[in-house]
C-alpha positions as a Markdown table, in Angstrom:
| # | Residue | x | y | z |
|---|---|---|---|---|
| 1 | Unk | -142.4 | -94.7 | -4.9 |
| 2 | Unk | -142.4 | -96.8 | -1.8 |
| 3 | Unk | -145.0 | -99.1 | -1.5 |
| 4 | Unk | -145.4 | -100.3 | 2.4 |
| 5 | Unk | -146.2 | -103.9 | 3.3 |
| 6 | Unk | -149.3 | -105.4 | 4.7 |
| 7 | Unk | -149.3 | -106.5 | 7.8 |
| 8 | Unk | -149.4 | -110.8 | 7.5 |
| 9 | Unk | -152.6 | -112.0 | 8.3 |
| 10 | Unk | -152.1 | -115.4 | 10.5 |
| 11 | Unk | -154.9 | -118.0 | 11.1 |
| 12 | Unk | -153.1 | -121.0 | 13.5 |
| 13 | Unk | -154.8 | -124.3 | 12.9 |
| 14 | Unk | -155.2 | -125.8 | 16.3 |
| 15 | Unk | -153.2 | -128.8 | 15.3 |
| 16 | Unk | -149.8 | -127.6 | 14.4 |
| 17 | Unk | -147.1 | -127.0 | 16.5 |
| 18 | Unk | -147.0 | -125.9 | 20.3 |
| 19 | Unk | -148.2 | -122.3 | 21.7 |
| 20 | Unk | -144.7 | -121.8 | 21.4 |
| 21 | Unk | -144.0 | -122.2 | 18.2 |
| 22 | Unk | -147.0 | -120.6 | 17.8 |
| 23 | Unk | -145.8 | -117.5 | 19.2 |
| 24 | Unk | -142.0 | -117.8 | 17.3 |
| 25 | Unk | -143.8 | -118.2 | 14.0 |
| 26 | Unk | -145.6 | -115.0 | 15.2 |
| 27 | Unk | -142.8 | -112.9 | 16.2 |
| 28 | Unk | -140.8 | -113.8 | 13.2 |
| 29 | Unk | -143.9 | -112.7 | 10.7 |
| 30 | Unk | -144.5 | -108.9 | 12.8 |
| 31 | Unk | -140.1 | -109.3 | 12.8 |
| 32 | Unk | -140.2 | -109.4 | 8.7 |
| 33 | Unk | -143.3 | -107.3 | 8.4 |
| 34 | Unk | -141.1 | -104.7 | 10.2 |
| 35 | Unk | -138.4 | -104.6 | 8.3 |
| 36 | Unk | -139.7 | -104.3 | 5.0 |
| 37 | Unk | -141.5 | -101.0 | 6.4 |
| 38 | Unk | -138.4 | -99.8 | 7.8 |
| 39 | Unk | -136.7 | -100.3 | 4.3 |
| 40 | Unk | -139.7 | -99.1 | 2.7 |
| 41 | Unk | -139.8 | -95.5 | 4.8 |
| 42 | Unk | -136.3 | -95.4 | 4.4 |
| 43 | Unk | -136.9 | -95.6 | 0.2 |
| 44 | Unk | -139.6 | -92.5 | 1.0 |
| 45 | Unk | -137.2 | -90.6 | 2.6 |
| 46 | Unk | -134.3 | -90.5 | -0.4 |
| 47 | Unk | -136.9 | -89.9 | -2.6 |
| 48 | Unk | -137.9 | -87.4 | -0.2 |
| 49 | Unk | -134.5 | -85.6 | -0.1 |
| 50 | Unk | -133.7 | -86.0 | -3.8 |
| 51 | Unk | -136.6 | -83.9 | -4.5 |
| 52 | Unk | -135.7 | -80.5 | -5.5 |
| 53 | Unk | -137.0 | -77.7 | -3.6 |
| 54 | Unk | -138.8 | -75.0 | -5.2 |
| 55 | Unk | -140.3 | -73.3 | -2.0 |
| 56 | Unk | -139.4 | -69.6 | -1.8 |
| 57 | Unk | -140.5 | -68.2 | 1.9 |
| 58 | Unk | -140.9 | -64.6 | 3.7 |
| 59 | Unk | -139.9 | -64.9 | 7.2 |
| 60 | Unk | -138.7 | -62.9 | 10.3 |
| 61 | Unk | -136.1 | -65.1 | 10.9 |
| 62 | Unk | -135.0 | -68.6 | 9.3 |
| 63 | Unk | -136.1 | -70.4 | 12.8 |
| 64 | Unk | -139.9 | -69.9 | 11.8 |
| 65 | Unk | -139.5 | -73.1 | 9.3 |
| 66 | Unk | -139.8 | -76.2 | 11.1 |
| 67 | Unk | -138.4 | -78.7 | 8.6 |
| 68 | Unk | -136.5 | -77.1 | 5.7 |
| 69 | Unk | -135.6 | -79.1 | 2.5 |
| 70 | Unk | -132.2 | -78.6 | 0.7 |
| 71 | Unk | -132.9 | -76.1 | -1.6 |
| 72 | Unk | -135.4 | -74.4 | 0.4 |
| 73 | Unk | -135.1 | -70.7 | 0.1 |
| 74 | Unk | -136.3 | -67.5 | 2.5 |
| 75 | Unk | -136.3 | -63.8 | 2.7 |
| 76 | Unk | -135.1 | -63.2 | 6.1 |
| 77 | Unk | -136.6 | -59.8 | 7.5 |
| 78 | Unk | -134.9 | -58.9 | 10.3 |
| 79 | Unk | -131.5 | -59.5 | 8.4 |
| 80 | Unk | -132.5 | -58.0 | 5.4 |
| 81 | Unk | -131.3 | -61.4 | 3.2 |
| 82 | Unk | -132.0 | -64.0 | 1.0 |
| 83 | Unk | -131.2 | -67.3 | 2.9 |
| 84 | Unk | -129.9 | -70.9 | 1.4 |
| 85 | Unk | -130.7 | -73.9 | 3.1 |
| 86 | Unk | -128.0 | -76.6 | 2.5 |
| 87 | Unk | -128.1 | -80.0 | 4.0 |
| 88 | Unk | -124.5 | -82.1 | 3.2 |
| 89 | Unk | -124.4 | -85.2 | 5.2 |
| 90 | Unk | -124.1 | -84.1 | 8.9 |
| 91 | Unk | -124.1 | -80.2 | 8.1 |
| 92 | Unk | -127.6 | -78.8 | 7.5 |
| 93 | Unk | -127.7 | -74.8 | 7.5 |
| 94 | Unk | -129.0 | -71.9 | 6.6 |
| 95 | Unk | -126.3 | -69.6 | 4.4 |
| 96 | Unk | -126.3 | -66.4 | 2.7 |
| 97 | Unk | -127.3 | -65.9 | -0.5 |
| 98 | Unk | -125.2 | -63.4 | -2.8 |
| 99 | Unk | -125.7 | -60.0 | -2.3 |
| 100 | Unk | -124.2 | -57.2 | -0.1 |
């Protein structure tokens, strides 16, 4: 399960350093903070995607489901089929399932 960063809580003593390294220091914290998240949304999403499907829809046509899963299934009215959605690296589609 991803579990998403905090962003760094920063307290500058009035001492150290210039404004400038001030603002470096500050960059490279929000640069770090944003990585982890990136690499942490990126975990969610293969989880995501390695999650079996088990929704089975009745639809007009396949275009009425915004963002199918692999796995998703549908019953496809104005064809008259069962529909497969299949997402393989670049190729995601909708395919016939069995039948006449």
């Amino acid at each position: 399960m991803a579990r998403y960063p905090e962003l760094p809580r920063i307290f500058f003593s009035m001492a150290a350093g210039t404004e400038e390294d001030k603002r470096k220091e500050l960059y490279t914290l929000i640069q770090q903070w944003g990585a982890a998240l990136l690499s942490e949304l990126d975990l969610r999403d293969a989880e995501i995607e390695a999650t079996p499907s088990t929704n089975v829809y009745s639809v007009v046509t396949v275009s009425e489901i915004g963002r199918p899963k692999a796995g998703d299934i549908v019953y496809a009215a104005s064809a008259g089929k069962f529909k497969g959605y299949v997402s393989i690296a670049t190729t995601a589609a909708w395919y016939d399932l069995g039948g006449p």
